[in-house]
TILUMLO-403170 format. One record per atom (N, C-alpha, C): residue in three letters; x, y, z. Coordinates in steps of 0.02 Angstrom, whole numbers, plus 50000, padded with zeros to 5 digits. Atoms other than C-alpha are relative to their C-alpha. Layout:
REM residues N
alaXYZ;...
***
This chain:
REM residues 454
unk499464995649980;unk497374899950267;unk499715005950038;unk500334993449940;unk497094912850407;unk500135005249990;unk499624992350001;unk497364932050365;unk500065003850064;unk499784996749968;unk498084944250436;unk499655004450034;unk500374994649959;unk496984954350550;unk500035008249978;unk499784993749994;unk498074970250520;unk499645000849915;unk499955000750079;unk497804966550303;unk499135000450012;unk500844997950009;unk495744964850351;unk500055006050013;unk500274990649958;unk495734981550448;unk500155005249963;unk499744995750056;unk496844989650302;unk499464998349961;unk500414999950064;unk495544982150166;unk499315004150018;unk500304998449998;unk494094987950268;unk500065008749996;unk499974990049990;unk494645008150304;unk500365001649931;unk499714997750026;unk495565008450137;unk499435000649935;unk500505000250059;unk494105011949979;unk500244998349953;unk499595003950037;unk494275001049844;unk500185004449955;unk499794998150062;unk495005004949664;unk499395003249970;unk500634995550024;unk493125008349593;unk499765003750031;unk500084993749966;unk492585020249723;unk500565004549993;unk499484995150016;unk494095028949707;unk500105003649946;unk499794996850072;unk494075030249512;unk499305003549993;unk500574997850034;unk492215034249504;unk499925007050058;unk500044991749992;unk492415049849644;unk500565005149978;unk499314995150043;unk494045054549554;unk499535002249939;unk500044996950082;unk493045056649385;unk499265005850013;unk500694995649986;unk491295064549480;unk500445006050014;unk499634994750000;unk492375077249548;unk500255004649958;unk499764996950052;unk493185080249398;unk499645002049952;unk500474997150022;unk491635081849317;unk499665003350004;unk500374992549967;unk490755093149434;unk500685007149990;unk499404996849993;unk492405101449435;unk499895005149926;unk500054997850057;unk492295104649233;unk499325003149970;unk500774997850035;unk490435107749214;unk499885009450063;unk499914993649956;unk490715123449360;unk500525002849961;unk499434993450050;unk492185130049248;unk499595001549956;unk500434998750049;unk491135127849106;unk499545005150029;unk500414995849969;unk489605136749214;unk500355007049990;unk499714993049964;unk490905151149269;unk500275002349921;unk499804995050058;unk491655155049091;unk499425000749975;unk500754998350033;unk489905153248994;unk499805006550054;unk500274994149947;unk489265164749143;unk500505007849965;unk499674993650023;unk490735177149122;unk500085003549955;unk499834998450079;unk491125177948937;unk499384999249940;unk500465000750044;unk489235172848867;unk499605005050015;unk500805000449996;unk487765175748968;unk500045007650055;unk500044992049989;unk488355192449049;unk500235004749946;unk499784994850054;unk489025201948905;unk499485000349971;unk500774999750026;unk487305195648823;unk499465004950039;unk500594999249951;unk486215201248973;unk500055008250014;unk500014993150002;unk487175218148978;unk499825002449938;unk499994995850039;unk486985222548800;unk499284998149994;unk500725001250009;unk485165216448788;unk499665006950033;unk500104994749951;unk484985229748936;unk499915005949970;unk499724992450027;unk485785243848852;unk499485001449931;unk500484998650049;unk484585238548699;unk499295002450017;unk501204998449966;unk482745237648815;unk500235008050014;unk500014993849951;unk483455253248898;unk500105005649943;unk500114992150076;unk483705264548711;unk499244999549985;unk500704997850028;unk481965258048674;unk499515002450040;unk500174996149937;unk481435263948839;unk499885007149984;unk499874991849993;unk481955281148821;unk499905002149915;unk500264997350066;unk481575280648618;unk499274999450008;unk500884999050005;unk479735275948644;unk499835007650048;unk500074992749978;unk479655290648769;unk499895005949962;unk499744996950058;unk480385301548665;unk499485000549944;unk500385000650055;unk479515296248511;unk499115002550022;unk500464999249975;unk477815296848612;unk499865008749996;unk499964992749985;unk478195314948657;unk500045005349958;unk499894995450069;unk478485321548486;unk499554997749960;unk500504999150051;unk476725313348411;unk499675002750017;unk500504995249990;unk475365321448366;unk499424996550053;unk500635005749978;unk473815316548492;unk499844996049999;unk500655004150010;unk472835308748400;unk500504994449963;unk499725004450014;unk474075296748341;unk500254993250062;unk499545003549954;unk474915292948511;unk499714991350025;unk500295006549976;unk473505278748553;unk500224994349973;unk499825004150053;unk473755268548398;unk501004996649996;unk499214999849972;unk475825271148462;unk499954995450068;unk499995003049947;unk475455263148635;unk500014993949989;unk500115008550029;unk474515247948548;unk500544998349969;unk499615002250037;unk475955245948436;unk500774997850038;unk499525002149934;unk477185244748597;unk499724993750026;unk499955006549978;unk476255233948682;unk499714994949945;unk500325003550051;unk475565223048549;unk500824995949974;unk499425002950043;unk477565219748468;unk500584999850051;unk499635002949914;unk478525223048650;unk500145002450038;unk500134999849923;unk477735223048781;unk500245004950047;unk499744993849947;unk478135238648837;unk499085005649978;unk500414995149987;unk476875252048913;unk499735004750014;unk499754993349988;unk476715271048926;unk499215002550027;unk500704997049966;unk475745280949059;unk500345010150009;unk499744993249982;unk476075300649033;unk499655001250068;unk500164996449937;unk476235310149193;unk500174995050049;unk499785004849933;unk476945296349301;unk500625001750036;unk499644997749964;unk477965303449449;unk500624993150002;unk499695004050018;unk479615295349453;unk500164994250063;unk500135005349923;unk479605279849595;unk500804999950034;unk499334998249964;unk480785280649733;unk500274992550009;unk500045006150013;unk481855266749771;unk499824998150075;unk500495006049946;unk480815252449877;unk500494995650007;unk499655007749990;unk482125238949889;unk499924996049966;unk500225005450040;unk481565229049758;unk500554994649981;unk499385005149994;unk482525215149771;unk499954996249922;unk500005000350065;unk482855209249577;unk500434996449978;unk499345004350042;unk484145199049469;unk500275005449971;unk499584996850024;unk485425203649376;unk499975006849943;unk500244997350068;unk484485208549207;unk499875007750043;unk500364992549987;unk483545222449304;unk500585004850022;unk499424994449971;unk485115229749384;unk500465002249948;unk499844994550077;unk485835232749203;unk499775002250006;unk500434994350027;unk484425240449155;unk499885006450025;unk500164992649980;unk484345251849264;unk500555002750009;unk499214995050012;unk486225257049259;unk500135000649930;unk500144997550075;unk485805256449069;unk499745008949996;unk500634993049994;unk484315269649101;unk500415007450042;unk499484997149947;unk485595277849220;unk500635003849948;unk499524996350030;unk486865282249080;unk499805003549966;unk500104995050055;unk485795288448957;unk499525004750028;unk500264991849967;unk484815299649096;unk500235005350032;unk499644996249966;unk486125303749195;unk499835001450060;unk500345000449924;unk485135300949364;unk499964992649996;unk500145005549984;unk484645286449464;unk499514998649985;unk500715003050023;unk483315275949404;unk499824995250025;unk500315006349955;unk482195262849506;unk499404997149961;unk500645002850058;unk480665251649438;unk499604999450075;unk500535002249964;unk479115247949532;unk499604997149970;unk500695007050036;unk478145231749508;unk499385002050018;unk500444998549987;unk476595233549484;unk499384994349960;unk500465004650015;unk475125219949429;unk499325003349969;unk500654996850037;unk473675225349294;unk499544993550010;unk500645002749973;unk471995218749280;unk500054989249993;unk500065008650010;unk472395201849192;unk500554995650028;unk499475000849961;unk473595197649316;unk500974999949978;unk499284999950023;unk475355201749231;unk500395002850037;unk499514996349943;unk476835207849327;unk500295006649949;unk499754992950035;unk477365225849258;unk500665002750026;unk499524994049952;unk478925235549304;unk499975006449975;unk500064992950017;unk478845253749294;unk500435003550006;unk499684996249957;unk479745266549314;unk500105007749948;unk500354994650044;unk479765286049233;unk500815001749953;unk499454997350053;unk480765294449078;unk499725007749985;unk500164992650006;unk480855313249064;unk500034999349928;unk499985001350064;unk480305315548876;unk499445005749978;unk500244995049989;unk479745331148813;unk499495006450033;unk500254995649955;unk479625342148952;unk499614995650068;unk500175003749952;unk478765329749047;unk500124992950033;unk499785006149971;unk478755313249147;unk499654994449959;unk500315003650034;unk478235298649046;unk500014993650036;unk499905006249978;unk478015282549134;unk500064992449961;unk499755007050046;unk478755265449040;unk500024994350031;unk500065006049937;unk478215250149116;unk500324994749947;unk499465005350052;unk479195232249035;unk499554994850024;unk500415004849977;unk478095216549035;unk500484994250045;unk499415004349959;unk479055206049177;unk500104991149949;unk499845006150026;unk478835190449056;unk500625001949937;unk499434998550045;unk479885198948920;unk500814999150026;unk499314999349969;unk481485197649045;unk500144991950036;unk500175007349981;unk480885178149119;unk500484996249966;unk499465005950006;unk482235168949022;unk500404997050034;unk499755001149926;unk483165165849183;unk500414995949969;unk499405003450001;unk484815159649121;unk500354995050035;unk499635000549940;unk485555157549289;unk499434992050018;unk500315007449978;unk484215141649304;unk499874998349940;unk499825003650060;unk484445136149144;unk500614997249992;unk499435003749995;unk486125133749179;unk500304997450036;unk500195003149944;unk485815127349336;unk499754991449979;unk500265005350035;unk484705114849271;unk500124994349953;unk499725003450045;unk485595109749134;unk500674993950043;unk499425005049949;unk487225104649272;unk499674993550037;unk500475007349976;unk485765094149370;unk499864993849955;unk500195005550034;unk485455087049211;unk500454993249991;unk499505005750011;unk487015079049167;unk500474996750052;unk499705002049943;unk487405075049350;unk499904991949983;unk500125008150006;unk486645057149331;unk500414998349930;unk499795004750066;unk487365054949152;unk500764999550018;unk499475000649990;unk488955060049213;unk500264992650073;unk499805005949938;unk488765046549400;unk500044992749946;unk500005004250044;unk488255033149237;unk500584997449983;unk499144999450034;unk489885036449153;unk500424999050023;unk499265001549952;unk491045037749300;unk499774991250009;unk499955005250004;unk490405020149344;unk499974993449944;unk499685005250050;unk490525011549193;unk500745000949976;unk499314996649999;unk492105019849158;unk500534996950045;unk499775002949958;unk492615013349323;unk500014992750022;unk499885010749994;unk492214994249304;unk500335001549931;unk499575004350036;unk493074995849151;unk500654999850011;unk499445000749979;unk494594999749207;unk500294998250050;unk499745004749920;unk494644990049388;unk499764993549971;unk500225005150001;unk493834975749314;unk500724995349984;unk499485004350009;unk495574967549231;unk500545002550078;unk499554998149935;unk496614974549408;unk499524994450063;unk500535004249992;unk494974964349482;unk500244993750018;unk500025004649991;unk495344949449427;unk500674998249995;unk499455002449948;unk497334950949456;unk499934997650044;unk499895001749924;unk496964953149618;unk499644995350025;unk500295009049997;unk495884935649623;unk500574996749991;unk499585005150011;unk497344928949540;unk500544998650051;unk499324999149980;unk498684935549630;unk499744994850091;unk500555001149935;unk497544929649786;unk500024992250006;unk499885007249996;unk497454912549732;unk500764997949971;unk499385002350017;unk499264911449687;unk500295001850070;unk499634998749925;unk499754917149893;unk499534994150016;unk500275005049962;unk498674903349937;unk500154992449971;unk499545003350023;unk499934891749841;unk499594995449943;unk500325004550067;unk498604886649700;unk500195002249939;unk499844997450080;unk499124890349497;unk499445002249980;unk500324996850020;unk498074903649429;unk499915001349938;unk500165000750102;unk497354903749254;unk500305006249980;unk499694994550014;unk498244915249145;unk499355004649985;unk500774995350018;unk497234929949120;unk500255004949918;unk500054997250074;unk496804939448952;unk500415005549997;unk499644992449976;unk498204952348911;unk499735003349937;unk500354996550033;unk496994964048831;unk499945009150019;unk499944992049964;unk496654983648870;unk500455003549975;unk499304995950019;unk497714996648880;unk500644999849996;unk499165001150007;unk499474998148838;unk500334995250085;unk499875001649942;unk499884997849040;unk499604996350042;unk500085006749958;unk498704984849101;unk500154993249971;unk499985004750021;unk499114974348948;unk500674998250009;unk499245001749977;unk500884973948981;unk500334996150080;unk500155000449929;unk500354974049182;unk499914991150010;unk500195006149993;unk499434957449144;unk500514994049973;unk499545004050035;unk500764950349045;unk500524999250029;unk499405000649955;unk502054952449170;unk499684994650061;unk500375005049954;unk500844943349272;unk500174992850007;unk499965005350009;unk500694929049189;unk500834997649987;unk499225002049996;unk502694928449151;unk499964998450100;unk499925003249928;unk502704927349340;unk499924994650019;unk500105006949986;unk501514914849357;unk500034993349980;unk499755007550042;unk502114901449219;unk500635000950052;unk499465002149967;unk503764903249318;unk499944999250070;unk499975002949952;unk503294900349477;unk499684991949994;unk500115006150011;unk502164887049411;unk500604993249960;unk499295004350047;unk503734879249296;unk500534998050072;unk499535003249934;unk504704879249484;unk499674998050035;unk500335005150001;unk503414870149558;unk499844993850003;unk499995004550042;unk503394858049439;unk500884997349992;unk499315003650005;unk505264855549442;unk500274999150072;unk499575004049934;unk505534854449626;unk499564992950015;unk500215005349994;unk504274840949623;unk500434994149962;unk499555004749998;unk505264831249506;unk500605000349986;unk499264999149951;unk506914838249569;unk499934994950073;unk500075002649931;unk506384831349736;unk499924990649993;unk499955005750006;unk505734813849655;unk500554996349946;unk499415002950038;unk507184811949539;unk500555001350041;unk499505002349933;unk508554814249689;unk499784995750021;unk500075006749972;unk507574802049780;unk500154992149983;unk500035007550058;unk507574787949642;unk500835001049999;unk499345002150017;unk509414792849597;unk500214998050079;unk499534999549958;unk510154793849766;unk499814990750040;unk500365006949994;unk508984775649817;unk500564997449967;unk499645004750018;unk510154766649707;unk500654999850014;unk499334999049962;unk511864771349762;unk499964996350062;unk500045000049921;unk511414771649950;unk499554992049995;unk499945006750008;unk510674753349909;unk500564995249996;unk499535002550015;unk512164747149827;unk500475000550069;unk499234999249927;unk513304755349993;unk499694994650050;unk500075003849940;unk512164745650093;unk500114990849978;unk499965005950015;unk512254728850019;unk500784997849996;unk499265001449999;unk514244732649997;unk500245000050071;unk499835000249936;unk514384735650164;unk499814993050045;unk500085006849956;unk513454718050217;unk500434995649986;unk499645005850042;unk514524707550099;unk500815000850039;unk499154997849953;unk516294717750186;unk499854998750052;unk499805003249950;unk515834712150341;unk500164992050004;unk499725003349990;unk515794696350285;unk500404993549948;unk499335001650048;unk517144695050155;unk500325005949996;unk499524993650033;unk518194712050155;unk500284998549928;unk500115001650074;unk518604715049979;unk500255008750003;unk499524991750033;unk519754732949915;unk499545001649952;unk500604997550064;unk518564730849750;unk499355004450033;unk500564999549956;unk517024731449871;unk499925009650026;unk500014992249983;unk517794748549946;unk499905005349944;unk499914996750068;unk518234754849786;unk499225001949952;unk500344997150022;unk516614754149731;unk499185004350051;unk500164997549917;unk515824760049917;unk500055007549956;unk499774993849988;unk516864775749868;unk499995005249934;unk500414997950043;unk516294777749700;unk499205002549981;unk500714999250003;unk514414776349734;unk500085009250048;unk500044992449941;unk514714791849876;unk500495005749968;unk499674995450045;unk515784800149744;unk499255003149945;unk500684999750040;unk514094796649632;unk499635006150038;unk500314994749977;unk513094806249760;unk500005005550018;unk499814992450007;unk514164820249802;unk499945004249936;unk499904996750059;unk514164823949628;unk499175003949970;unk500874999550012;unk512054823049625;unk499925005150043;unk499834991949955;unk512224835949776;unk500175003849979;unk499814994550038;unk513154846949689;unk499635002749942;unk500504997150047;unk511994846949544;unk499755003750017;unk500674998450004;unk510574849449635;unk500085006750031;unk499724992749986;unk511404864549737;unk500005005149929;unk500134995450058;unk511814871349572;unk499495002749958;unk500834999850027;unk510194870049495;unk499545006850058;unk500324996049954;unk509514879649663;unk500455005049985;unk499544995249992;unk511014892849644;unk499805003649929;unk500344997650033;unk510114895949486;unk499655006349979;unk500494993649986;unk509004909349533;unk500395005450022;unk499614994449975;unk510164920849589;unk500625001749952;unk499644998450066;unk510594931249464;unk500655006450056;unk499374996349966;unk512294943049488;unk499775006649929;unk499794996550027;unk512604959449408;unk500204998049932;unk499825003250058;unk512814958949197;unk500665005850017;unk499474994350020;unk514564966349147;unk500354997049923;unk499805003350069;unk515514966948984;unk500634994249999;unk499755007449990;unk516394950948945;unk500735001149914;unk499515000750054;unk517784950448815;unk500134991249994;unk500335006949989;unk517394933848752;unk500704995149983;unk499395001950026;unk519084927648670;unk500544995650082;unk499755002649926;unk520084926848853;unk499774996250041;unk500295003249944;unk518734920748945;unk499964992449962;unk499995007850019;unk518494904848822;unk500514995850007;unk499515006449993;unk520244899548803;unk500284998550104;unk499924998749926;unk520274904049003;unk499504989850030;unk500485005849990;unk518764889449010;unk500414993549964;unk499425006150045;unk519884877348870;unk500304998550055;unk499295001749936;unk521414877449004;unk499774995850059;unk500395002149937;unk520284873649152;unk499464992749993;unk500085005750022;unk519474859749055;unk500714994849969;unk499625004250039;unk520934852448964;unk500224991650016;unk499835006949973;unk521604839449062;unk499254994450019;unk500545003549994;unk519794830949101;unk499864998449931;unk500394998850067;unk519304833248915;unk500764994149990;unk499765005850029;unk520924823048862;unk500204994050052;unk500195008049953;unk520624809149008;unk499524999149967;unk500515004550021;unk519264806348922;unk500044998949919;unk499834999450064;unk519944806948729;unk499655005749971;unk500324995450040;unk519344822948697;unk500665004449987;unk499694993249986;unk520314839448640;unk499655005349971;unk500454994849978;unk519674856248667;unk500125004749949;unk499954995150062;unk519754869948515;unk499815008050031;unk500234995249981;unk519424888448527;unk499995004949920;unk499984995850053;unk518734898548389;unk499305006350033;unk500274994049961;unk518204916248431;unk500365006949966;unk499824993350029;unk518484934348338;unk500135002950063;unk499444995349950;unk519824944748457;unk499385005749995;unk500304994949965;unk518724957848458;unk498955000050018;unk500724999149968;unk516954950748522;unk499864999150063;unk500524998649913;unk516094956148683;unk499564997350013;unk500825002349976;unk514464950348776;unk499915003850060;unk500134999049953;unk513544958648900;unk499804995850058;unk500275006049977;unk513214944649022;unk500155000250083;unk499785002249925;unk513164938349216;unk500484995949984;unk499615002450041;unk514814932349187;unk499854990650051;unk500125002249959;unk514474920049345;unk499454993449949;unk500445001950030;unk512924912649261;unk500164996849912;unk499655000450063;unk513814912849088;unk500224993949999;unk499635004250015;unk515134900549136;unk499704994150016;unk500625004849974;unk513804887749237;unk499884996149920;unk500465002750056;unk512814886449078;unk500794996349929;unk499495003150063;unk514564884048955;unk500464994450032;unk499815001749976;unk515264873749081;unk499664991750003;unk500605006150010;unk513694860349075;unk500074998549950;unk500305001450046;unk513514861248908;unk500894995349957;unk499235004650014;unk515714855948883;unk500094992150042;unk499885006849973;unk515604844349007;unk499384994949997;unk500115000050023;unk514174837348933;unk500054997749933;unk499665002150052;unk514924834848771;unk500584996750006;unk499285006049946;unk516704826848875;unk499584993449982;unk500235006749960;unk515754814848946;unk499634996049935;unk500505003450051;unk514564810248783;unk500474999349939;unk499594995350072;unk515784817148617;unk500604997450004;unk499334998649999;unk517534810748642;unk500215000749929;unk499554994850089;unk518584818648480;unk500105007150010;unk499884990850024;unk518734835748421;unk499415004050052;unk500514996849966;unk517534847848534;unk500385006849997;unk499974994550025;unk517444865848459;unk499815004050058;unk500264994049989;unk517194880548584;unk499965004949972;unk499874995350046;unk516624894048468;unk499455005550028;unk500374994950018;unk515804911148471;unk500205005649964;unk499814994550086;unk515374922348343;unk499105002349982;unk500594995850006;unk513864934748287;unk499324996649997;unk500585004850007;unk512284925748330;unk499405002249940;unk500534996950063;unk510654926048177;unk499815006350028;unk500184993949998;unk509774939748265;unk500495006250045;unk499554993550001;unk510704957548281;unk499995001350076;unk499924999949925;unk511264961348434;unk500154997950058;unk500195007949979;unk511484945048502;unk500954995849972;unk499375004650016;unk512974934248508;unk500084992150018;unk500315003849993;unk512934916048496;unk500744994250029;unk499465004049964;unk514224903848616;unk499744994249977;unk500125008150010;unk514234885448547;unk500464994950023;unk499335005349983;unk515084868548586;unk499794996749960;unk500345001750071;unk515024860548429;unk500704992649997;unk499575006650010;unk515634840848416;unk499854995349967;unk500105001950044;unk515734826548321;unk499764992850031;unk500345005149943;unk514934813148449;unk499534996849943;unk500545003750012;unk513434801148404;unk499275004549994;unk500674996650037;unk512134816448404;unk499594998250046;unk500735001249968;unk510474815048481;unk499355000049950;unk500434997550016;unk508994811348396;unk499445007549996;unk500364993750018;unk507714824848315;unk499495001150050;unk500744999749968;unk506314819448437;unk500275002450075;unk499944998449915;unk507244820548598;unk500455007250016;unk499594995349992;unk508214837148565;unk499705006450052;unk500354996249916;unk506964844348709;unk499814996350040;unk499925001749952;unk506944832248804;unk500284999950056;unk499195001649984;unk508574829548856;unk499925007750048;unk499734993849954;unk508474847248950;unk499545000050055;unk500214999449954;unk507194842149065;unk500464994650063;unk499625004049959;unk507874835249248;unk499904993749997;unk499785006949996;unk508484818349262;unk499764995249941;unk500215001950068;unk508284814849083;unk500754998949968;unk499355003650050;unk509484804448995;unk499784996149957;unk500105004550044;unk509844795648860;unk500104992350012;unk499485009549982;unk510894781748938;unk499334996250050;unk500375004149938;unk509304769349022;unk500244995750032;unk500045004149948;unk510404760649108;unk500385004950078;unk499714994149925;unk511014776449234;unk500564997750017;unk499345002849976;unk512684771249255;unk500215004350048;unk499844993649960;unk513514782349391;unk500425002549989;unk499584995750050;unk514614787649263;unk499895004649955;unk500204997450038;unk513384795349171;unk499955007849991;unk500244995149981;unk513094808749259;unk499275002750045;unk500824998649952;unk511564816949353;unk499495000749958;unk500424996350038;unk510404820749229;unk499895007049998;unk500374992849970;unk510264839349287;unk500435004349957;unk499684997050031;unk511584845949181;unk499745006349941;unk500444996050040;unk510574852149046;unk499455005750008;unk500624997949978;unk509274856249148;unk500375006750067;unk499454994549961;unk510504869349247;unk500095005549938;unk499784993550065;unk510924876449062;unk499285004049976;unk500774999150016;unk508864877549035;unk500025006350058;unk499974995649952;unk508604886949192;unk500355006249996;unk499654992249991;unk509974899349191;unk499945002949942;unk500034997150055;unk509514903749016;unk499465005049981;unk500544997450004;unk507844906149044;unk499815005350040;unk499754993949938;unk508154916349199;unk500255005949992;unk499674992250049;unk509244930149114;unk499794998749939;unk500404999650075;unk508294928148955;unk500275000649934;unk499415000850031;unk509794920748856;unk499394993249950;unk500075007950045;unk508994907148698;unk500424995349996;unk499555005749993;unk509734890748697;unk499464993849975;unk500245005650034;unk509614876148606;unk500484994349987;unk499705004550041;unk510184859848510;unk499984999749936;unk500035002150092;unk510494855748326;unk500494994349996;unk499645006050064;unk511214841148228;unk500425005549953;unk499604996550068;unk512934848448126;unk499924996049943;unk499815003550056;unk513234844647965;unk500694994549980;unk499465003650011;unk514194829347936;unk500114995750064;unk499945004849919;unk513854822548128;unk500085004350028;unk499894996149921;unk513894828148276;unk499565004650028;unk500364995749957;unk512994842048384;unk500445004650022;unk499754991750009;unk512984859948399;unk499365002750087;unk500364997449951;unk512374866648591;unk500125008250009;unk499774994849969;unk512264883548608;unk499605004450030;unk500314994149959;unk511664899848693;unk500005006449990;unk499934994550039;unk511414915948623;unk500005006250069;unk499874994349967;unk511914931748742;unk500275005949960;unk500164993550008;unk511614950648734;unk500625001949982;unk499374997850017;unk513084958548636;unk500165007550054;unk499984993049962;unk512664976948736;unk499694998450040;unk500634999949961;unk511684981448864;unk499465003049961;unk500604999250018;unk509774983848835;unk499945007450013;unk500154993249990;unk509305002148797;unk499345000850041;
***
């Protein structure tokens, strides 16, 4: 089968279902790990970074201080005990550094609008590098009477947040691309292998049912699927032998016309016509089936049905056929039950299933409805006192051109009758069946929707 040029050029510019789901969820994950970043940032790691500040920057101006009020000969043993526990370093007499530009993070620019509140001037640092190569910042504290210089060991401030939480987003970049793509075959993989199916069902082959597993909405998705594809496969399968059961029936008629027609040329004969005009009565009647059977599928509008009128409406319109053939027609039905139904479709199926019982049943033949077993539900029967049908063939009998009678009389009927009530039942999603009554006879009926479906 040749595609469509326009359907390649759409599949190639359009990105499939898994690219689509796996940059919908990266996105959404870079998306959430940058909020995350921006509140942690706002509400953690600066409120932390300022009050840490405001803490280096009291012990700043308390070691000063403290320095400035010991005695001499103590102060050395005070220095070691700074830097030794943290890392801070005092040089009396250090002029106070101007500012250089020192280009810096965040931490330092607290600190020095820390150092800034509790001096009440501007305060700058100057890096500066001692012997064993450490980075220092300096910068001076007025502390009794004089200038005291307070240097901060630059590793004490090195926690660098801002690439820690950097780092950390790099980290879970790959765990998060992992995730989106497994994530993303699991949920294209059953849409996947629809679209195989659906693929080999346009290329007129029957497609295996597929597993209705997953989530709520692909398991329902897949299950509507396969309802599709048993019914296209079930029509199929019945126009094949729709198509070879017309052929076989209509062969024997249109035989018989031709052999009646050699014999009337040469003996005319009224019987001869008579049964000429019966056989082509035979086949109009197989036409009409098979129309009906196709008219099938086309469902109409449901509306409510007041079931009482419409049956003895169906009685009247049968009567006279029903007692040509020794039947008479009954009606039992509670005055006040409804059905929601295609009324169209309705009468088809009760219409087969009376005439049907005519043609097979002559005696008593019950039209009855009345509250079907399950709630909600109302159940139309034709219930007679005929010969019955065996237990084995009570599904048979509803496939096309299935009879009981093997010798096909062209009185019998078409076979399709049943198989018209099958169809339209299954179509509007009405149950229907056979039973054996009690005491003889057979009970056909069809159970329809008392309301509409909420």
């Amino acid at each position: 089968m040749r595609r469509d040029p326009r359907l390649i050029d759409t599949w190639l510019r359009t990105p499939s279902l898994r690219r689509q789901t796996v940059r919908a969820m990266l996105v959404l994950v870079l998306g959430l790990e940058c909020a995350f970043a921006t509140v942690a940032l706002l509400f953690v790691l600066q409120p932390m970074a300022q009050r840490s500040a405001h803490d280096l920057a009291g012990l700043m101006v308390l070691s000063a201080n403290t320095w400035a009020e010991l005695p001499p000969g103590t102060r050395p043993a005070f220095e070691r005990e700074l830097q030794q526990h943290y890392r801070l370093s005092l040089q009396p007499g250090m002029a106070a550094p101007a500012d250089q530009g020192l280009i810096h993070g965040f931490y330092i620019g607290y600190l020095e609008s820390a150092l800034r509140q509790r001096l009440g001037h501007a305060v700058y640092f100057d890096k500066r590098v001692d012997a064993q190569g450490h980075v220092w910042l300096w910068t001076s504290i007025p502390a009794g009477g004089r200038d005291i210089g307070v240097g901060v060991d630059n590793s004490r401030i090195q926690t660098q947040p801002l690439r820690a939480l950097l780092l950390g987003l790099l980290l879970t970049l790959p765990i998060a691309i992992v995730l989106a793509l497994w994530w993303a075959r699991r949920i294209t993989r059953p849409v996947e292998a629809m679209e195989r199916a659906a693929a080999k069902l346009a290329r007129g082959d029957v497609p295996q049912r597929l597993p209705e597993g997953g989530s709520r909405e692909l398991a329902r998705l897949t299950a509507h699927f396969n309802q599709m594809a048993q019914r296209i496969d079930d029509l199929l399968q019945a126009r094949t032998v729709l198509l070879a059961g017309v052929s076989h029936d209509l062969r024997t008629p249109l035989a018989r016309i031709r052999l009646a027609l050699e014999l009337q040329r040469m003996q005319p004969s009224d019987a001869r016509l008579d049964q000429i005009e019966r056989d082509v009565l035979a086949m109009d009647r197989l036409i009409g089936d098979v129309l009906q059977l196709a008219r099938g599928l086309q469902m109409q509008a449901p509306q409510e049905l007041e079931l009482l009128p419409w049956l003895e409406q169906r009685r009247q319109e049968h009567a006279d056929w029903a007692q040509a053939q020794g039947c008479t027609l009954d009606v039992q039905c509670p005055a006040d039950l409804h059905a929601w139904v295609d009324v169209s479709a309705l009468q088809r199926v009760v219409d087969n299933l009376l005439g049907n019982a005519v043609r097979h049943a002559p005696g008593s033949i019950t039209l009855r409805a009345e509250p079907a077993p399950e709630q909600g539900w109302v159940r139309l029967s034709i219930d007679d006192r005929g010969p019955g049908i065996a237990a084995d063939q009570l599904q048979a009998v509803f496939e096309p051109f299935v009879r009981l009678d093997k010798a096909r009389t062209p009185g019998a009927g078409s076979g399709l009758g049943l198989a018209i009530v099958r169809q339209l039942a299954q179509q509007h999603g009405w149950p229907t069946g056979l039973q054996a009554r009690e005491g003889g006879g057979l009970q056909a009926w069809v159970d329809v929707p008392e309301k509409p479906s909420a």
